[in-house]
PyMOL Python script that loads the backbone (N, CA, C, O; Angstrom):
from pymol import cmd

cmd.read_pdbstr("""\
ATOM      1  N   UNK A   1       0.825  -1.204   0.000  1.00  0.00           N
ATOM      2  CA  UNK A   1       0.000   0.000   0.000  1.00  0.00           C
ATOM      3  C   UNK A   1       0.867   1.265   0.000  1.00  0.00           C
ATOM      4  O   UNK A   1       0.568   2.348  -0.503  1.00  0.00           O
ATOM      5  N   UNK A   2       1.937   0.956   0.619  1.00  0.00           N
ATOM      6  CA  UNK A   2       2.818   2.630   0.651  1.00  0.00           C
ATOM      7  C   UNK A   2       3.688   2.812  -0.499  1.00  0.00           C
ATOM      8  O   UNK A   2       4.258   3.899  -0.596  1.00  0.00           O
ATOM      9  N   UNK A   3       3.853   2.057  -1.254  1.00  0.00           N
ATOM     10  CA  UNK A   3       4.240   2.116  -2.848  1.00  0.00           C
ATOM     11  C   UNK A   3       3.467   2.760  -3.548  1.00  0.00           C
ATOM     12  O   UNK A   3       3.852   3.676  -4.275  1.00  0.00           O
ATOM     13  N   UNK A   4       1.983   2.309  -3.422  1.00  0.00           N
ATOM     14  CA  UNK A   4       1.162   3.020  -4.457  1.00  0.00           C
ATOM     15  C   UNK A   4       0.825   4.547  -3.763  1.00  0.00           C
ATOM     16  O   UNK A   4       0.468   5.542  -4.395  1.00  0.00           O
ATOM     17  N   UNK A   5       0.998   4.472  -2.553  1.00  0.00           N
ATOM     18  CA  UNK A   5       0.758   6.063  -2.556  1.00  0.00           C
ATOM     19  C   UNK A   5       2.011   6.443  -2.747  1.00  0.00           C
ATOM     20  O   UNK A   5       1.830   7.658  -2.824  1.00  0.00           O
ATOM     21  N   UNK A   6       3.454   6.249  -2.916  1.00  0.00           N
ATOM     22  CA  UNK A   6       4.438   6.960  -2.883  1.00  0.00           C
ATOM     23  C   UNK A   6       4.651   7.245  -4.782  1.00  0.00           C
ATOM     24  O   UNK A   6       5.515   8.029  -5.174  1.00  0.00           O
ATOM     25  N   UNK A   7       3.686   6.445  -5.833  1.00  0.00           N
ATOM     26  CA  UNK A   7       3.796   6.335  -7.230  1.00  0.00           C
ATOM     27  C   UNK A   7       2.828   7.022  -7.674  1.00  0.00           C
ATOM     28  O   UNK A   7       2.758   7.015  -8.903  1.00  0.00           O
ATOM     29  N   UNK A   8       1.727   7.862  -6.923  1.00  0.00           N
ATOM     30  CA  UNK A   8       1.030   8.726  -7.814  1.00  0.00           C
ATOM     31  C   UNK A   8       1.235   9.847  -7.891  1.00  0.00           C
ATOM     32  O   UNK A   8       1.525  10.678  -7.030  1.00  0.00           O
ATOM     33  N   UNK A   9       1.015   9.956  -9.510  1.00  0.00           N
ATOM     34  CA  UNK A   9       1.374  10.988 -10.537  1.00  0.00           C
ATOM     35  C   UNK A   9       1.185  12.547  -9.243  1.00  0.00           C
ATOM     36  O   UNK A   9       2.295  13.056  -9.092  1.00  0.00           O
ATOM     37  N   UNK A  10       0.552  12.965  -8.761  1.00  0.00           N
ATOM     38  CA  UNK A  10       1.004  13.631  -7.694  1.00  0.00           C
ATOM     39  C   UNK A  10       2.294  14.080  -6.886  1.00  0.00           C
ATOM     40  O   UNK A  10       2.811  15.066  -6.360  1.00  0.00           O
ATOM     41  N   UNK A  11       2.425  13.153  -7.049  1.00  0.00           N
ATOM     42  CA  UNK A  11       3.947  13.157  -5.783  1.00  0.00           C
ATOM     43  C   UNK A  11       4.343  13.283  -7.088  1.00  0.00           C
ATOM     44  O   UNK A  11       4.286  14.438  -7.510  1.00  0.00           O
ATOM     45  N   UNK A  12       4.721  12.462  -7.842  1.00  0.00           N
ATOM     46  CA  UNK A  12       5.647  12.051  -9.007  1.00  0.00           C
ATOM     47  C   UNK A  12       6.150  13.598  -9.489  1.00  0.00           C
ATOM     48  O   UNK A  12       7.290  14.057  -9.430  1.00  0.00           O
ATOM     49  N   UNK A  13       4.591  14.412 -10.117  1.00  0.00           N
ATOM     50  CA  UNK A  13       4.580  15.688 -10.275  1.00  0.00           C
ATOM     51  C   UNK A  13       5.917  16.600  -9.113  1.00  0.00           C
ATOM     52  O   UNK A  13       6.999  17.137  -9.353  1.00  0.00           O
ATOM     53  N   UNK A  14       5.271  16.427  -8.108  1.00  0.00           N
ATOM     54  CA  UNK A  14       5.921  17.453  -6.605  1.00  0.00           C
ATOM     55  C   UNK A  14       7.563  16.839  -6.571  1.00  0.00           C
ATOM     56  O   UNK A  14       8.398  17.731  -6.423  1.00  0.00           O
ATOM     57  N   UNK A  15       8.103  15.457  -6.689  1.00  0.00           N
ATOM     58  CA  UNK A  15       8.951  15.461  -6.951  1.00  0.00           C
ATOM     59  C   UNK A  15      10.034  16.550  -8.547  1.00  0.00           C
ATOM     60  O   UNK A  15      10.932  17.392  -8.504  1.00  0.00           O
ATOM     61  N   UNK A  16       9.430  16.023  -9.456  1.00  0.00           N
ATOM     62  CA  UNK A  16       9.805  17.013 -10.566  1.00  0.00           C
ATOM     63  C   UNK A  16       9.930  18.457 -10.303  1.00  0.00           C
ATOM     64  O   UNK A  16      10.719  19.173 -10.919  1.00  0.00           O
ATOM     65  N   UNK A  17       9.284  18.796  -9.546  1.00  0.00           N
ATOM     66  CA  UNK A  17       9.040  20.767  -9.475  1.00  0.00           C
ATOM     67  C   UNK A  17      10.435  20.774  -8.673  1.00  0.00           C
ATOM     68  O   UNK A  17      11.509  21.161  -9.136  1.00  0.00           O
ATOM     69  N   UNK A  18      10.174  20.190  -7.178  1.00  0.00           N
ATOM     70  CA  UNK A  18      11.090  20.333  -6.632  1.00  0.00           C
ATOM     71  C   UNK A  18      12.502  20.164  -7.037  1.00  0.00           C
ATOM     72  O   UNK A  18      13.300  21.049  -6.730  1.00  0.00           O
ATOM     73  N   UNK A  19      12.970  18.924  -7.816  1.00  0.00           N
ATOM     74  CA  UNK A  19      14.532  18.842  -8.710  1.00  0.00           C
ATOM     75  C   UNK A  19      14.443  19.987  -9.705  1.00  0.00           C
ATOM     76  O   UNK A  19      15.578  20.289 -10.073  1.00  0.00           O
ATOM     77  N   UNK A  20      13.384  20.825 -10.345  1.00  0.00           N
ATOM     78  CA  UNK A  20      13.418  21.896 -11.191  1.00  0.00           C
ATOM     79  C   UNK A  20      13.935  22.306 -10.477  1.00  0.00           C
ATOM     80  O   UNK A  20      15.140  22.073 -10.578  1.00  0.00           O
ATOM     81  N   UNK A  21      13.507  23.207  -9.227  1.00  0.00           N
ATOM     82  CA  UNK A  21      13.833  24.214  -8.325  1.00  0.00           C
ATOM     83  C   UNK A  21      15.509  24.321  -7.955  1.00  0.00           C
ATOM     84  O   UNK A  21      16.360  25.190  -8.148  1.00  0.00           O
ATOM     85  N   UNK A  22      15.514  23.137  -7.401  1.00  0.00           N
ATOM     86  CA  UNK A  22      17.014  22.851  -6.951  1.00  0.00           C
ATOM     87  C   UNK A  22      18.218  22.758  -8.117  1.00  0.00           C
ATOM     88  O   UNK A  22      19.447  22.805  -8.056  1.00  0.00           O
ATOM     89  N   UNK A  23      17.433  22.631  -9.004  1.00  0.00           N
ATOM     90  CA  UNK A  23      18.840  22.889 -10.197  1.00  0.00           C
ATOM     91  C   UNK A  23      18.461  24.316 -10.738  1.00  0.00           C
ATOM     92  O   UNK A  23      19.147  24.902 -11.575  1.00  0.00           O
ATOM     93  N   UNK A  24      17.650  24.672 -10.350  1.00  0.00           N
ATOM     94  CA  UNK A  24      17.718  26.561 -10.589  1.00  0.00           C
ATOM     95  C   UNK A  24      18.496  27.121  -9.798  1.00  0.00           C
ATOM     96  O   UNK A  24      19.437  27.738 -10.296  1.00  0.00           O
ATOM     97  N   UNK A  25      18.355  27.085  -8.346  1.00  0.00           N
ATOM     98  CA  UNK A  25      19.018  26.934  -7.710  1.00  0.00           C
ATOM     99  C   UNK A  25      20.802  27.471  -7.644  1.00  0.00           C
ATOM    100  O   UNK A  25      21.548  28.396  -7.322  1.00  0.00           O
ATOM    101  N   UNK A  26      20.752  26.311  -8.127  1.00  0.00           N
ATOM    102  CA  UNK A  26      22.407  25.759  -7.750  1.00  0.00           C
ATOM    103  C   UNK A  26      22.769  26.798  -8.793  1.00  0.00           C
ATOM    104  O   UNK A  26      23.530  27.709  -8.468  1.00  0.00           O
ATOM    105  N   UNK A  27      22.286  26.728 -10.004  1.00  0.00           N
ATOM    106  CA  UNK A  27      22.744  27.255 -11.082  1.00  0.00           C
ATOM    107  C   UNK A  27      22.502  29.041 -11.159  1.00  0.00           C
ATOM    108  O   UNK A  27      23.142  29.851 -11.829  1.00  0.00           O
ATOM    109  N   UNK A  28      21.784  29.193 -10.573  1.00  0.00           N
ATOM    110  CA  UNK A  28      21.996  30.833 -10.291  1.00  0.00           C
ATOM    111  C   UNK A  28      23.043  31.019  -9.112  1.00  0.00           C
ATOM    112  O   UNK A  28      23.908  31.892  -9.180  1.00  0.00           O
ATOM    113  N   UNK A  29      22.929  30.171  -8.046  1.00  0.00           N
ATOM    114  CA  UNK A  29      23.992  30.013  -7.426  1.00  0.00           C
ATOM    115  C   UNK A  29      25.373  30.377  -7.739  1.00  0.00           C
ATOM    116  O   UNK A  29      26.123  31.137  -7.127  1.00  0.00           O
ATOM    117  N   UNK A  30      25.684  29.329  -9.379  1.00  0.00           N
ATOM    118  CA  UNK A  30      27.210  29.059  -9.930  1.00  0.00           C
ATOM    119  C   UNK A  30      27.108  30.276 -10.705  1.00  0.00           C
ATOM    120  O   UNK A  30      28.216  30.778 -10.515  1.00  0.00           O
ATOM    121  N   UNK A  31      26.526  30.993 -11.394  1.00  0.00           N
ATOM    122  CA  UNK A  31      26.824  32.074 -12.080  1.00  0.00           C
ATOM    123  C   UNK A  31      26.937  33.527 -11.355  1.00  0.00           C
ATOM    124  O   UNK A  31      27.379  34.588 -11.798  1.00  0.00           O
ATOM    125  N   UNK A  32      26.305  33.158  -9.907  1.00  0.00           N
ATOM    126  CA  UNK A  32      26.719  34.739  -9.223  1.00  0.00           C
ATOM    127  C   UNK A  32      28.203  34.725  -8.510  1.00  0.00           C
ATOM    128  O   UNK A  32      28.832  35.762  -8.297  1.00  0.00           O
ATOM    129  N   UNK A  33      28.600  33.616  -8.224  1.00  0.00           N
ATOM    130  CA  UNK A  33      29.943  33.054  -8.170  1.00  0.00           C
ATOM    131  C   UNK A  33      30.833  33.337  -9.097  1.00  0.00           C
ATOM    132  O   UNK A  33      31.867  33.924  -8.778  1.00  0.00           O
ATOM    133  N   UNK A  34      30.571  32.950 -10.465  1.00  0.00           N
ATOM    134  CA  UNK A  34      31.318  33.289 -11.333  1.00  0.00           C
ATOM    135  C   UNK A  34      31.079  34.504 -11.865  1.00  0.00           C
ATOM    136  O   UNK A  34      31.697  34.667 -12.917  1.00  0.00           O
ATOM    137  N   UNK A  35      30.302  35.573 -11.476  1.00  0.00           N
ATOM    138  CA  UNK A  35      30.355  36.871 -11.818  1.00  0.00           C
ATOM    139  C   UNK A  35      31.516  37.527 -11.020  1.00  0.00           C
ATOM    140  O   UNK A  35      32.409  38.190 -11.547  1.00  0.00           O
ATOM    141  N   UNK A  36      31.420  37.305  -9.862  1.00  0.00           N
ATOM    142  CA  UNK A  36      31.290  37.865  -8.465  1.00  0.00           C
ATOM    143  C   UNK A  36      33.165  37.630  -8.719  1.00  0.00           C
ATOM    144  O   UNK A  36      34.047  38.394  -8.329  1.00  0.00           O
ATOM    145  N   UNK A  37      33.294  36.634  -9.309  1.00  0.00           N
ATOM    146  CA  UNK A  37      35.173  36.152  -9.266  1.00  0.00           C
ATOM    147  C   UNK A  37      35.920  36.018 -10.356  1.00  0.00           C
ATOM    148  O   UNK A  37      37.125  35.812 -10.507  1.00  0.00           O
ATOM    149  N   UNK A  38      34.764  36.207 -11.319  1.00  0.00           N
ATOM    150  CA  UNK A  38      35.401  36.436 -12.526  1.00  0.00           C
ATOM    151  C   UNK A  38      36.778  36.844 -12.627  1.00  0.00           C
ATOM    152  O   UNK A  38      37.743  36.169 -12.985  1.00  0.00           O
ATOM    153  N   UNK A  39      36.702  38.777 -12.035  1.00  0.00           N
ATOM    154  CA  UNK A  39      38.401  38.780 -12.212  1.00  0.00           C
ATOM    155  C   UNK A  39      39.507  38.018 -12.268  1.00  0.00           C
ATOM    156  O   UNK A  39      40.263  37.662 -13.172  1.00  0.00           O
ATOM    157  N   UNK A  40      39.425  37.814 -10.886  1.00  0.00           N
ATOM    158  CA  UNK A  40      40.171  36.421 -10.155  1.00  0.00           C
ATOM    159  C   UNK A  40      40.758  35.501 -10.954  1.00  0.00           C
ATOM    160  O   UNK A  40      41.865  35.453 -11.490  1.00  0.00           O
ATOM    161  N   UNK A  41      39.355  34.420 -10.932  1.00  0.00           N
ATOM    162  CA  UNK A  41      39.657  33.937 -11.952  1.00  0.00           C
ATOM    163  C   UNK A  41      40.695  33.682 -13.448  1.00  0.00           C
ATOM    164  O   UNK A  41      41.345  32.735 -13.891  1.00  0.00           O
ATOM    165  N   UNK A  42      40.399  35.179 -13.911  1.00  0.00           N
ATOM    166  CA  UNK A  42      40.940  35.783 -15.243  1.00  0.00           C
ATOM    167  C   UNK A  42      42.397  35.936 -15.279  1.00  0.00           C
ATOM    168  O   UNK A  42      43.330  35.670 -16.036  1.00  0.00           O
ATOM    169  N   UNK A  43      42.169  36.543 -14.005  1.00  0.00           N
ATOM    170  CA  UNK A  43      43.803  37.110 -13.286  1.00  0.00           C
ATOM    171  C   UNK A  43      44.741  35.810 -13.344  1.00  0.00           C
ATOM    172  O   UNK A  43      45.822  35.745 -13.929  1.00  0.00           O
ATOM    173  N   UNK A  44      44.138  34.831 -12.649  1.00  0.00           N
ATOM    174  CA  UNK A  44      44.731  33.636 -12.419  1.00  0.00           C
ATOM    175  C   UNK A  44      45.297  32.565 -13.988  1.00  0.00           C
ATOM    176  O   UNK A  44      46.376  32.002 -14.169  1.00  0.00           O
ATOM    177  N   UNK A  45      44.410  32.610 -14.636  1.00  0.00           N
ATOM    178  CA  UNK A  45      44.188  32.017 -16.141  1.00  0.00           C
ATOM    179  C   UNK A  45      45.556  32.645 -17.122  1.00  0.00           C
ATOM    180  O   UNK A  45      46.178  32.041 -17.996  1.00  0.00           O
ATOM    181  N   UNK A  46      45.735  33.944 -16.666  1.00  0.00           N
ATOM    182  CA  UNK A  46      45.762  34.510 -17.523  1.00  0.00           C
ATOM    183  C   UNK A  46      47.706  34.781 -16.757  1.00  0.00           C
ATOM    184  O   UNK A  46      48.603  35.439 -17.285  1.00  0.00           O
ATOM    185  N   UNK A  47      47.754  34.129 -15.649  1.00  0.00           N
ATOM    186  CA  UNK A  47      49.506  34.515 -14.912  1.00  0.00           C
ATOM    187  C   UNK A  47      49.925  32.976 -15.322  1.00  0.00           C
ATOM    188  O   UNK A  47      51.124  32.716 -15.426  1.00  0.00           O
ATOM    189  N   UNK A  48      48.889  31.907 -15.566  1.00  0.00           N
ATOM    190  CA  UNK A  48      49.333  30.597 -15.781  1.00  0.00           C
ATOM    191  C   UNK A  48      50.086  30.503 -17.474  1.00  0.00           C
ATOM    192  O   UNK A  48      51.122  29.941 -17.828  1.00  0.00           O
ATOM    193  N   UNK A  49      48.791  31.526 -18.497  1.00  0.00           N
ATOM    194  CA  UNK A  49      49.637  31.519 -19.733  1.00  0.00           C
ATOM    195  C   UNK A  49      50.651  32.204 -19.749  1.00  0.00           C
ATOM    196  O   UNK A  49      51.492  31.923 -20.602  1.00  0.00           O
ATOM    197  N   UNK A  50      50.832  32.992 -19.095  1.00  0.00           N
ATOM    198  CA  UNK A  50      52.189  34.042 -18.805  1.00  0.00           C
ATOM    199  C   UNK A  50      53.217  32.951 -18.539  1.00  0.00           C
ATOM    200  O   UNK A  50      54.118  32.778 -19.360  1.00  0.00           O
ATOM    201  N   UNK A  51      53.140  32.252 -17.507  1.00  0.00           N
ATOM    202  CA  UNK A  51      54.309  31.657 -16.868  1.00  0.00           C
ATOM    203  C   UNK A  51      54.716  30.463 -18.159  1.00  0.00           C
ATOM    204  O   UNK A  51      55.899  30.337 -18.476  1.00  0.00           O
ATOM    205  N   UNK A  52      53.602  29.601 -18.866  1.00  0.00           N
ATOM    206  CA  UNK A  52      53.377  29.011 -19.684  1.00  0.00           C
ATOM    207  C   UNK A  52      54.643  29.151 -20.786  1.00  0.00           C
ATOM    208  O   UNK A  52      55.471  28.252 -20.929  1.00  0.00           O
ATOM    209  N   UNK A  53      54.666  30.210 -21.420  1.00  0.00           N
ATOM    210  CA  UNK A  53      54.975  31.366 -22.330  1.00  0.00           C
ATOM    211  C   UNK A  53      56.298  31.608 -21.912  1.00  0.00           C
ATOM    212  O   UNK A  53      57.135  31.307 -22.763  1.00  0.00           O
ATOM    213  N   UNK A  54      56.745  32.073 -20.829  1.00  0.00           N
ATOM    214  CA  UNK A  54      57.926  32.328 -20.597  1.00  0.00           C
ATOM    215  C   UNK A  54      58.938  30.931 -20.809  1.00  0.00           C
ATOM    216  O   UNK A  54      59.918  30.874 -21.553  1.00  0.00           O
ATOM    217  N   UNK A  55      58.385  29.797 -19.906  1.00  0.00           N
ATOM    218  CA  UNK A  55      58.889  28.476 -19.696  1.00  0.00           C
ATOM    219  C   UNK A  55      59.546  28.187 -21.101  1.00  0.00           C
ATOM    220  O   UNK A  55      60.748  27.950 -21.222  1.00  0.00           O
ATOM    221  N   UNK A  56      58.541  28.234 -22.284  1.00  0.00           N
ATOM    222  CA  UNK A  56      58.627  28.449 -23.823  1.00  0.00           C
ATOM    223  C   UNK A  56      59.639  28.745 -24.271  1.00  0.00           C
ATOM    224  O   UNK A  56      60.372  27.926 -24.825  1.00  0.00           O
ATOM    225  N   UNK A  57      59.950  30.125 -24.124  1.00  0.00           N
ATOM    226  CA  UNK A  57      61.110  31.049 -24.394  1.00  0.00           C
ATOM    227  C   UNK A  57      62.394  30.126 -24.082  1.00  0.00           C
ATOM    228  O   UNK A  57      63.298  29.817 -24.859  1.00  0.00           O
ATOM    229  N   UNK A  58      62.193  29.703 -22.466  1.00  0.00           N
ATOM    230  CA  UNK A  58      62.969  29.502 -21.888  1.00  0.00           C
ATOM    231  C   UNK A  58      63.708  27.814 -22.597  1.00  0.00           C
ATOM    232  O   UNK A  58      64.832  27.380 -22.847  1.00  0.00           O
ATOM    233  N   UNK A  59      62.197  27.288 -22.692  1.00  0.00           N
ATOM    234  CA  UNK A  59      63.261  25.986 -23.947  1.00  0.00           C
ATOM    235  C   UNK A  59      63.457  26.462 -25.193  1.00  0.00           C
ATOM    236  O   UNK A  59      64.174  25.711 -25.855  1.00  0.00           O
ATOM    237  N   UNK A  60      63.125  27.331 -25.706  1.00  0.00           N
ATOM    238  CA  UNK A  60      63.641  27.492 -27.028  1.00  0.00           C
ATOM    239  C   UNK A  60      65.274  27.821 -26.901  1.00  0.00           C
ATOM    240  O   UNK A  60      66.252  27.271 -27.408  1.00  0.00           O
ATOM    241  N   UNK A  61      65.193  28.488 -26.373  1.00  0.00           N
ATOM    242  CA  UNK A  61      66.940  29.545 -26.243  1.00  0.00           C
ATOM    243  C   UNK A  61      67.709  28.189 -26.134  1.00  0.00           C
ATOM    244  O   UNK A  61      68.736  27.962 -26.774  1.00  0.00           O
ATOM    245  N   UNK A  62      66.921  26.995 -24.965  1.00  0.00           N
ATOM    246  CA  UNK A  62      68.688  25.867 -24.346  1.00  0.00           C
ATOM    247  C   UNK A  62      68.840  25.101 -25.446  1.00  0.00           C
ATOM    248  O   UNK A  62      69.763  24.288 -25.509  1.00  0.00           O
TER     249      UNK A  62
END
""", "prot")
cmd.dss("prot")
cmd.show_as("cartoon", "prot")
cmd.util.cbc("prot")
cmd.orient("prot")
């Protein structure tokens, strides 16, 4: 008996809304994050191709 009430289209429904919700969620979540650090981020990305680049130089010349 607690199967069939836990399998109607009801719940089934209220389950679905709710995993909508929670992956809205998360995901406005991850993009105010990545607004918010973007720089950072950029900053960081962007000292790795630097160092990258130099290393480069640095085998070409030996």
């Amino acid at each position: 008996m607690l199967k069939k009430a836990l399998n109607t289209p009801k719940k089934r429904g209220q389950a679905l809304v709710e995993y909508i919700v929670l992956v809205g969620l998360i995901s406005m979540l991850t993009l105010g994050l990545i607004v918010t650090f973007s720089g950072e981020i950029g900053d960081t990305i962007e000292d790795a191709i630097d160092s990258t680049a130099e290393l480069q130089r640095q085998m070409d010349k030996a």
